[in-house]
Rosetta silent file (secondary structure, phi, psi, omega in degrees, C-alpha in Angstrom):
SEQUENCE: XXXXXXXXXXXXXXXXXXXXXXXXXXXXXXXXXXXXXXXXXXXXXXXXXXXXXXXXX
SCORE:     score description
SCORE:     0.000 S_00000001
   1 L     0.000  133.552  146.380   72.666    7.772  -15.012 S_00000001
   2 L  -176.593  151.492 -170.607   71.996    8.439  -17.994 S_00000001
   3 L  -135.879  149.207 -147.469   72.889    7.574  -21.380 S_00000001
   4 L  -107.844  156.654 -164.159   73.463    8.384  -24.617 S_00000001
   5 E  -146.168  163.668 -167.683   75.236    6.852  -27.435 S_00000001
   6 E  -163.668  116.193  174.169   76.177    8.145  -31.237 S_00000001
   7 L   -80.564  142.117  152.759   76.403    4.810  -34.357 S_00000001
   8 L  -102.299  150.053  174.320   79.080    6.242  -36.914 S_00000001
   9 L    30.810   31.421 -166.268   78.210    4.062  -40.183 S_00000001
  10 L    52.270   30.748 -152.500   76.507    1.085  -38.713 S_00000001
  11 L  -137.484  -24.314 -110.791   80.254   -0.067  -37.947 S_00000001
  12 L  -170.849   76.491 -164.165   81.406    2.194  -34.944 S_00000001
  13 L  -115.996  117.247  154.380   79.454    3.108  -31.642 S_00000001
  14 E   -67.971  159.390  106.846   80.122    5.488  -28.562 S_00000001
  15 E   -76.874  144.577  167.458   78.586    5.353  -25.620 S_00000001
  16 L   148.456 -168.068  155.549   78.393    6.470  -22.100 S_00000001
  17 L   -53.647  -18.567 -135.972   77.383    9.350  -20.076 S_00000001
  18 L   -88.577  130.424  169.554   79.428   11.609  -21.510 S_00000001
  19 L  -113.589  132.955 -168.458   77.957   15.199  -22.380 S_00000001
  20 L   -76.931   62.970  172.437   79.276   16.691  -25.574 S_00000001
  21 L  -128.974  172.442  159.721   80.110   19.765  -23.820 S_00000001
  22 L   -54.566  -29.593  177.295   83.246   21.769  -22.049 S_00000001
  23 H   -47.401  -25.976 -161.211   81.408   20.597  -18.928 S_00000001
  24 H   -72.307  -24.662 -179.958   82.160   16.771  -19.323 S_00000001
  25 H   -74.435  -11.250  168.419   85.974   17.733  -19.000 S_00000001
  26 H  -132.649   40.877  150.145   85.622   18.321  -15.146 S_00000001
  27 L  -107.533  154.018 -178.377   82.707   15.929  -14.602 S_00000001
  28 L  -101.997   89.048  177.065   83.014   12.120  -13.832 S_00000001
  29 L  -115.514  150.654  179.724   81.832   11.099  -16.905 S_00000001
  30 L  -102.199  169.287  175.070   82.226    7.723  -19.085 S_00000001
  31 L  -156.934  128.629 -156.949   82.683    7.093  -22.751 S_00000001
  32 E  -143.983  160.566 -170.721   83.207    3.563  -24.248 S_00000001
  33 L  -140.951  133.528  165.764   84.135    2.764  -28.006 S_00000001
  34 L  -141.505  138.824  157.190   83.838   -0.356  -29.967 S_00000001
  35 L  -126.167   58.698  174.179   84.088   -0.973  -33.311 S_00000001
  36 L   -73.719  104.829  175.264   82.132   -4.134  -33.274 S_00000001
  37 H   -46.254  -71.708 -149.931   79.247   -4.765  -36.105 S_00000001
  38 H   -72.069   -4.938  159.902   77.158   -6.815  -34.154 S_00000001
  39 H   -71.894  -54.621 -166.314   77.565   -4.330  -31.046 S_00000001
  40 H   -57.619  -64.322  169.549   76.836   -1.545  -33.135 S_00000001
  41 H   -50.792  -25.774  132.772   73.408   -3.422  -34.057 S_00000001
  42 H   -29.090  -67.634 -172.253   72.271   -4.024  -30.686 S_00000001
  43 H   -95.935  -10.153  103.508   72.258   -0.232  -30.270 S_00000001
  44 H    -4.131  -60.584  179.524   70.960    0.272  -33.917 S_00000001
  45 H   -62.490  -57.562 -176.459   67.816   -1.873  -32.746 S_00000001
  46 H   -67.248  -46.093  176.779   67.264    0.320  -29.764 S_00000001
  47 H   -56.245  -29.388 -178.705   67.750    3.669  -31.353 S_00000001
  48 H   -89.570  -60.754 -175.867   64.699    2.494  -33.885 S_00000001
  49 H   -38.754  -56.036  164.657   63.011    1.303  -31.274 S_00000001
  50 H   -62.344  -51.161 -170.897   62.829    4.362  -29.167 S_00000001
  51 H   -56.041  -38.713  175.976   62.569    6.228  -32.298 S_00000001
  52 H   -59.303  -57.393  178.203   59.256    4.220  -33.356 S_00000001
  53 H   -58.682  -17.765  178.081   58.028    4.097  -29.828 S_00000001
  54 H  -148.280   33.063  174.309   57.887    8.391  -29.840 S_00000001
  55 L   -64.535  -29.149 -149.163   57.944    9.271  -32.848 S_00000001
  56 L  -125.250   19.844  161.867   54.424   10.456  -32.873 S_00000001
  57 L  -112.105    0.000    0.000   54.912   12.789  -29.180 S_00000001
């Protein structure tokens, strides 16, 4: 699996599997929505984290 996720405004997060292509429409792919602050920060925190961790590859 694997997956990707996209914060709108620190307020608003997808998730899932899901590839932002025509493909994903006949693939079994997921996509989850929340619009949960303190979700959205949880995956805020990770996105800097991986970003920190490779920034410099």
């Amino acid at each position: 699996m694997h997956d990707k996720f996209c914060i709108i405004d620190l307020e608003y997060i997808m998730h899932g599997s899901y590839n932002w292509s025509k493909n994903a429409m006949s693939n079994n792919e997921t996509l989850a929505t929340a619009l949960d602050k303190d979700f959205v920060k949880k995956f805020a925190d990770e996105f800097m984290f991986l970003y920190n961790a490779h920034k410099h590859d």
